[in-house]
TORSEMAR-84633 format. One record per residue (C-alpha): residue in one letter; y, z, x. Coordinates in pm, 1 decimal. Each point is the difference from the previous one (the first is absolute). Last residue first. Layout:
BEGIN
 res        v        w        u
   A        Y        Z        X
...
This chain:
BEGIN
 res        v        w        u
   X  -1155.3   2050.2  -1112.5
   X    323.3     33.4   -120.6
   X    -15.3   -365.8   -138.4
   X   -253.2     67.4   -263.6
   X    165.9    306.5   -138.0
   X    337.3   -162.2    -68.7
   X   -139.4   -316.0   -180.7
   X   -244.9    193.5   -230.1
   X    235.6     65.4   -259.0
   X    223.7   -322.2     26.3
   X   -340.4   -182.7    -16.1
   X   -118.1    173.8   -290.1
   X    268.9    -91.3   -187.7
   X     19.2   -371.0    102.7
   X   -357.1    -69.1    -48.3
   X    -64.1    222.2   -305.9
   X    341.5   -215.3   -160.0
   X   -114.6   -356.6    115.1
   X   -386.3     76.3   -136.2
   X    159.0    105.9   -339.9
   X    217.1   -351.1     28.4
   X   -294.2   -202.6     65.7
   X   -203.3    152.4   -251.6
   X    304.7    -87.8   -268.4
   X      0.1   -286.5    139.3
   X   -371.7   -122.1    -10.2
   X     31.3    122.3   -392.4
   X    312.0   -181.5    -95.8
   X   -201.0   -323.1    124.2
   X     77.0   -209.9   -348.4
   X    339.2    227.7     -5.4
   X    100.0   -234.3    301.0
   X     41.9   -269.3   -229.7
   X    -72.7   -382.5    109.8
   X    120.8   -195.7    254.5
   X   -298.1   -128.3    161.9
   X    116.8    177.1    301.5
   X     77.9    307.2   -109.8
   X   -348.7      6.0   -180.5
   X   -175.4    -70.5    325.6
   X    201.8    260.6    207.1
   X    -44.9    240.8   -259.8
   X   -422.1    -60.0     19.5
   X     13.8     -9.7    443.6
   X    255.6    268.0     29.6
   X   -251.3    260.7   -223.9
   X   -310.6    -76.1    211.8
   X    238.7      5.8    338.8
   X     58.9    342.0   -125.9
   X   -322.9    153.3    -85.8
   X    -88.6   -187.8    341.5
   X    266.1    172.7    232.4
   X   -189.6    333.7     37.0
   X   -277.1   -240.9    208.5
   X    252.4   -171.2    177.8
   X    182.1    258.6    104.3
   X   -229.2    237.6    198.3
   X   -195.5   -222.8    187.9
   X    323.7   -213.2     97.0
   X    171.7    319.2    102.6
   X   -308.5     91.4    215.0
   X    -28.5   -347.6    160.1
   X    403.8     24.3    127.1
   X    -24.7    414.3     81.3
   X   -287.0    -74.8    237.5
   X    185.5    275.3    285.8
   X    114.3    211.1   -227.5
   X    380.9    104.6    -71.3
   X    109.6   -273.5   -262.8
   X   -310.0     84.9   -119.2
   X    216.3    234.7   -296.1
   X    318.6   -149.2     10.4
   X   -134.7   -310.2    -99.1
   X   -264.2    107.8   -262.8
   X    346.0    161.5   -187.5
   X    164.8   -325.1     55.7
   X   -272.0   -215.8   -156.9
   X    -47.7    244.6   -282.3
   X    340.0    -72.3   -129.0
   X     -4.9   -370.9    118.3
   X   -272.4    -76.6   -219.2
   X    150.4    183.5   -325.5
   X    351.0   -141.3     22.4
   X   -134.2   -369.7     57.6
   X   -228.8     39.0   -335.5
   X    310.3     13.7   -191.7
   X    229.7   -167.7    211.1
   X   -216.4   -296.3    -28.6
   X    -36.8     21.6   -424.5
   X    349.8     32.2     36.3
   X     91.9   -293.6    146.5
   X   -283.9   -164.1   -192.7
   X    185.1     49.9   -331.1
   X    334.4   -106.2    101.0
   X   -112.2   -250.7    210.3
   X   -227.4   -215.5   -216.3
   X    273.3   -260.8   -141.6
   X    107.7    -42.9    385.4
   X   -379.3     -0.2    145.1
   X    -99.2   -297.1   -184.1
   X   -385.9    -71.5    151.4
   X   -117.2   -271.4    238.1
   X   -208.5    163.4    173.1
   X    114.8    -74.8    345.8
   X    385.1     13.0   -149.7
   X    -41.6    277.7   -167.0
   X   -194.8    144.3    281.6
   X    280.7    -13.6    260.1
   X    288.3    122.4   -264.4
   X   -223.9    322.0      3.0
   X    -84.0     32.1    309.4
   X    381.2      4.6    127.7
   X     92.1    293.5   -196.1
   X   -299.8    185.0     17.7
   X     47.7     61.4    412.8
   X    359.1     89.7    -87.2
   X   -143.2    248.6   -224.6
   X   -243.1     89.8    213.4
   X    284.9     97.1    236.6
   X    226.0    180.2   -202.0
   X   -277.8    200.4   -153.7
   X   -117.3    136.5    341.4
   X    431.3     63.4    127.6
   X    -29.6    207.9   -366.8
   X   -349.5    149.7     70.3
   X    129.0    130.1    351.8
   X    323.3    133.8   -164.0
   X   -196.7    195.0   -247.7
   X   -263.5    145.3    219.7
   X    257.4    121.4    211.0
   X    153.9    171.8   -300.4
   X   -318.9    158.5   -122.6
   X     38.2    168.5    351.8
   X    335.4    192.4    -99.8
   X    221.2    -75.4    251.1
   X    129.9    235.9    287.1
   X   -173.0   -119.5    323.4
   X   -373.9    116.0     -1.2
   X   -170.5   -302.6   -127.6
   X    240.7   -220.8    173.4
   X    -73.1    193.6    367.1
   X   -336.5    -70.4    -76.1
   X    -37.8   -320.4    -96.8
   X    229.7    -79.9    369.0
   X   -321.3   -142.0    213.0
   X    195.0   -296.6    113.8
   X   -240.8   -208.7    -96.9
   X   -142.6    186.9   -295.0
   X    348.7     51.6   -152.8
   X     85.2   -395.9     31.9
   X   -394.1    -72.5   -142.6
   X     54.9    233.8   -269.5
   X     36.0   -281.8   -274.6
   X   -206.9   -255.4    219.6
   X   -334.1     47.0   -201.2
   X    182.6   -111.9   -269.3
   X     78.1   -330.3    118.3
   X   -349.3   -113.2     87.8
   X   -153.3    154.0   -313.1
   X    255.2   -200.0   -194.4
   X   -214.0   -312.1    132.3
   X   -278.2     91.1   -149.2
   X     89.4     97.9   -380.7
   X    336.3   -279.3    -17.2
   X   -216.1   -239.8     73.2
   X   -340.2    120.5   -153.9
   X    280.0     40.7   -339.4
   X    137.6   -340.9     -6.8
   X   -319.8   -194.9      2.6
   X   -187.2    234.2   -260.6
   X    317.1    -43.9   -250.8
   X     51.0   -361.3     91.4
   X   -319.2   -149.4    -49.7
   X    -93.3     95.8   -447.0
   X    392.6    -55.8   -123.1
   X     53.9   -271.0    290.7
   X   -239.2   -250.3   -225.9
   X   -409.8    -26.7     30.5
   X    -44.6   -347.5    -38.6
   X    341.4    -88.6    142.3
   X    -79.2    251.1    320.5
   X   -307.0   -145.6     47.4
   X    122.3   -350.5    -21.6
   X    245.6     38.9    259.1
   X   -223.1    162.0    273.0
   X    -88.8    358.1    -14.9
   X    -66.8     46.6    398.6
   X    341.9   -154.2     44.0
   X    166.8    221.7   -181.1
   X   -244.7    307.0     73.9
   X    122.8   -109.5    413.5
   X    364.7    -11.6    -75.5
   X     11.7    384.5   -154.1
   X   -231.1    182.2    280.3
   X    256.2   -215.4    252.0
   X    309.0     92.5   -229.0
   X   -114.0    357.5      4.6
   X    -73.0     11.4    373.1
   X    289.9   -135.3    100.9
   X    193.5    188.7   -239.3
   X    -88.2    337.8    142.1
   X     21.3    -78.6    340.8
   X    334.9   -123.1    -22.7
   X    102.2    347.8   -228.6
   X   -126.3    210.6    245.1
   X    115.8   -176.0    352.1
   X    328.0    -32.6   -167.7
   X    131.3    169.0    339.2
   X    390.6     23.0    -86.1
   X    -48.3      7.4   -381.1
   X   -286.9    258.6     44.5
   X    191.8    248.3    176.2
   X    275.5    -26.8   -252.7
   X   -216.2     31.3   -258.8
   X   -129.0    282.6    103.9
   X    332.9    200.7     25.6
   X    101.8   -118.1   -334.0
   X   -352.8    165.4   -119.2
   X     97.5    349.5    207.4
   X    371.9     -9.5    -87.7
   X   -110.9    -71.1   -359.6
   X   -282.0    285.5    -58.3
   X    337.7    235.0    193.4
   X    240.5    -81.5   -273.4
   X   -289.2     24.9   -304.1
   X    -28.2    355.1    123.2
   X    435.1     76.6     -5.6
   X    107.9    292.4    177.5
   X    234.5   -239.4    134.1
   X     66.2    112.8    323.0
   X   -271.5    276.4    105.7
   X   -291.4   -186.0   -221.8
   X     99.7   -354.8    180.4
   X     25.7    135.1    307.5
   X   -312.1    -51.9    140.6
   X    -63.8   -330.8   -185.0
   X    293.8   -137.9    185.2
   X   -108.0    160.2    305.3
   X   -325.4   -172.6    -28.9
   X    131.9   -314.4   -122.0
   X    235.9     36.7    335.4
   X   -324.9     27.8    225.3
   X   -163.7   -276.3   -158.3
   X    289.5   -247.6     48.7
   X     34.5    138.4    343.2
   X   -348.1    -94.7     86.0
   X     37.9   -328.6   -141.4
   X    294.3   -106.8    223.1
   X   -180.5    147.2    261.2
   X   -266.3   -329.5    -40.8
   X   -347.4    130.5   -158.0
């Protein structure tokens, strides 16, 4: 990491440090930490490139696999769901597991445990700078498989914009809670794999039917069910992550 980097980090960290002390405010210091993030990331991109080069590859090679008259026979309604979500799935992985790769470098998890933010708050910030880069991830997938597909994505947005952030929230929840807790162990990359994809599949289940529906068009009330899991699974996620967040990094 250039010095240009370090000092970035170091200043996040002071930010974050004396975020409680100045402001008193907890949603203050979550942003200094997820600003400070993103700033790291937007001079390396080494996250976020990895991260779409994977996804377009894993999204390119089902496109091509398919064939035109597959994907006419079949429609973008029945493809796109399953195609969209193993992209965003595996090559998320790759970007999470970075989310305490500044602190693990320069071995400063610690000292931002212990300076004088509430730990929930660190948790916050790092699943804010998490969300922000999916999301950018998600934003240039899903223009790329309308047009492989051939489906409308402007009519469709509303509904599979949220259908996304729906089942977005829940996977990057857990994903930076896993994170910070291999982020420590020698096989940390296979172990967060091992642990996520498995929890992820009540999830990916749900994404795959909304998806669909969003896609076609037609109500979201038709898969009012599969969201209403979603957004129980979302709330048990994020809760219990803010609870456990501060015990599993003093460790």
């Amino acid at each position: 990491m250039s010095g240009a980097d370090i000092t970035t980090a170091a200043t996040g960290t002071t930010m974050a440090t004396g975020a409680r002390g100045r402001s008193g405010s907890y949603l203050g210091g979550a942003l200094r930490i997820a600003g400070k993030d993103l700033r790291l990331e937007m001079r390396r991109l080494s996250g976020l490139t990895a991260m779409l080069v994977l996804a377009i590859a894993i999204v390119m090679a089902f496109a091509f696999c398919f064939g035109v008259p597959t994907m006419k026979r079949l429609g973008p309604e029945r493809l796109v769901p399953a195609v969209l979500w193993i992209s965003i799935l595996f090559s998320s992985l790759s970007g999470l597991r970075g989310a305490f790769a500044s602190e693990r470098e320069h071995e400063t998890l610690t000292a931002l445990v212990l300076c004088p933010v509430d730990p929930s708050a660190i948790y916050l910030g790092k699943l804010l700078s998490n969300l922000a880069l999916v999301g950018a991830l998600e934003a240039i997938l899903l223009p790329l498989t309308a047009v492989l597909f051939g489906w409308d994505l402007l009519p469709a947005l509303p509904a599979v914009a949220l259908v996304v952030f729906l089942h977005t929230l829940g996977f990057v929840a857990l994903g930076t809670l896993f994170s910070a807790m291999v982020t420590r162990l020698r096989q940390g990359e296979a172990l967060l794999a091992i642990l996520m994809i498995p929890l992820s599949v009540p999830l990916i289940i749900s994404a795959g039917k909304a998806t669909g529906v969003a896609i076609a068009a037609a109500p979201l009330s038709e898969v009012r069910f599969w969201l209403g899991l979603t957004a129980v699974f979302d709330a048990l996620a994020l809760a219990g992550s803010l609870l456990l967040f501060g015990a599993l990094v003093e460790e």
